[in-house]
C-alpha positions as CSV (number, residue, x, y, z in Angstrom):
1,X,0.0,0.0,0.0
2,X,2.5,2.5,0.9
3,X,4.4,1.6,-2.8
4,X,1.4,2.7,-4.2
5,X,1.2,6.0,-2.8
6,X,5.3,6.5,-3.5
7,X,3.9,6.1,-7.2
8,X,0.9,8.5,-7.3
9,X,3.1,11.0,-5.3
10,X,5.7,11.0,-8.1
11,X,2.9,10.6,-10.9
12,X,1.1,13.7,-9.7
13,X,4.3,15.8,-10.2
14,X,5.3,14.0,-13.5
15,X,2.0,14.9,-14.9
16,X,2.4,18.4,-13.6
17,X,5.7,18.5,-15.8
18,X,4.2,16.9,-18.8
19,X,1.6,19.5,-19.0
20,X,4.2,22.2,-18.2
21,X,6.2,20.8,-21.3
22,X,3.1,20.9,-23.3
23,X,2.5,24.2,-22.6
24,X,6.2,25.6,-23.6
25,X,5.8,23.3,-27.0
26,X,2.4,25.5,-27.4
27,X,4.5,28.5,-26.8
28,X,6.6,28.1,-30.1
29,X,4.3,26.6,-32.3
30,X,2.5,30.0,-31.2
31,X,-0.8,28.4,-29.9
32,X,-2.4,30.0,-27.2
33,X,-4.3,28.6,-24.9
34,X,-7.6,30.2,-24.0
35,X,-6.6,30.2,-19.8
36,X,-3.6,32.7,-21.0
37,X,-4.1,36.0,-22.8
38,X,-0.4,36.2,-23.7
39,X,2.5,33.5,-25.2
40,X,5.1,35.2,-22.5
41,X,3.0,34.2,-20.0
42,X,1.9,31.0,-21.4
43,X,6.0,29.9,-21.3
44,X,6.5,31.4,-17.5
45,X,3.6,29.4,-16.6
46,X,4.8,26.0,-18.5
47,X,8.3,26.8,-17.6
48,X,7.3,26.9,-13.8
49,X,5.1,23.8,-13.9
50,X,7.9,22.3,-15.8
51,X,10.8,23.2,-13.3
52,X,8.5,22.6,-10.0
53,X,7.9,19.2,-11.1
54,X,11.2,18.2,-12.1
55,X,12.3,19.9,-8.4
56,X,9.7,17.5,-6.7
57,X,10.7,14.0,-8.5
58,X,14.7,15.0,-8.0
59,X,13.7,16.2,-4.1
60,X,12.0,12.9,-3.6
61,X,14.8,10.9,-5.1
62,X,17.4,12.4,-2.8
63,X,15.3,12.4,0.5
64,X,15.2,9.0,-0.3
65,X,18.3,7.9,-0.7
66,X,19.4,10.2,2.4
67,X,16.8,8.0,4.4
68,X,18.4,4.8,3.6
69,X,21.9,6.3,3.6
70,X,22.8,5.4,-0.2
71,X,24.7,8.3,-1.3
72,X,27.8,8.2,-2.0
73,X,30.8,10.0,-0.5
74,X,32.7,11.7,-3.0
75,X,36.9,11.1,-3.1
76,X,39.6,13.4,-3.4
């Protein structure tokens, strides 16, 4: 049970991105869509969506590999 909710909460945010990548293609094909009035602010908003998403799947990663002490020390 708790392996399923591990995958939703990464889905969720990997959706997010999709959509935020979507939006950014939209952006320079120049098609607008109807939520935004502008194309600038049609790429901030995909570019955030985008970015937060990524963010959220990387934080996830390393919180969890911090938990179960996998990282690995780096050598000089």
């Amino acid at each position: 049970m708790i392996r399923i909710i591990a995958v939703l909460l990464l889905l969720i945010p990997g959706l997010v991105s999709a959509y935020g990548i979507k939006l950014i293609r939209d952006t320079l094909f120049d098609d607008v869509h109807p939520l935004f009035f502008n194309v600038g602010i049609q790429f901030v908003a995909g570019f955030i969506l985008f970015a937060g998403g990524i963010a959220f799947i990387g934080g996830f990663i390393v919180h969890r590999d911090r938990k179960r002490q996998q990282n690995r020390k780096k050598k000089r």
